[in-house]
N, C-alpha and C positions, 0 to 999 in steps of 0.2 A: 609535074617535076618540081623539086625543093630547089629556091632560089637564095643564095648568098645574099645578105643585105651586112651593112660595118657593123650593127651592133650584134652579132653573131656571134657567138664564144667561141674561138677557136676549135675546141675538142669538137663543138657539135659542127662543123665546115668539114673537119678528120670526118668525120662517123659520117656525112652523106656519100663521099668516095674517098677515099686511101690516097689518090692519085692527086687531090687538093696539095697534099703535101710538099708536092715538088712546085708549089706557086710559092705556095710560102718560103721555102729553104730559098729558093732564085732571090727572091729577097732581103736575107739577111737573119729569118726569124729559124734558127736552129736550134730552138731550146723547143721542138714541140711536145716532147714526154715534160717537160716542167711543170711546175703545180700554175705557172702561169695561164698554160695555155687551158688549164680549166676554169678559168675566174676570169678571164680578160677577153675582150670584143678584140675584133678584129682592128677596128677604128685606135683600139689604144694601143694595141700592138704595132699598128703602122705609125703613132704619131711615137713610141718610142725607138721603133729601129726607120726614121726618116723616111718612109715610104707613103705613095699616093694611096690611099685605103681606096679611091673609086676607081680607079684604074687597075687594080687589085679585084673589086667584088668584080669590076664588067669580065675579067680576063678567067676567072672563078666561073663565074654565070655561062660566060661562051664556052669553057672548055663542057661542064657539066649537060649544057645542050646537046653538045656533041655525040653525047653519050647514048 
């Protein structure tokens, strides 16, 4: 299993399940079709929209175990 770590580019967290999306949006981060979200880690996306990036990758990580 492919495990979330912060410096992860958003797009490629998208592309391991479709369902990541809905951690992200909870947060704040709703620009995911943006050219951002192909050039930016997850880590800098959380330190622009105020969000914990490790309590982010852990909740990422557990949902995708789930799986």
């Amino acid at each position: 299993m492919k495990q979330v770590t912060k410096d992860m580019i958003i797009r490629d967290v998208l592309s391991l399940d479709p369902g990541c999306a809905d951690f992200l949006l909870a947060i704040g981060m709703h620009c995911l079709g943006c050219p951002s979200a192909s050039g930016e880690s997850l880590e800098m996306a959380c330190a622009v929209h105020g969000a914990d990036v490790d309590k982010l990758v852990d909740d990422l990580n557990k949902y995708l175990a789930g799986k």
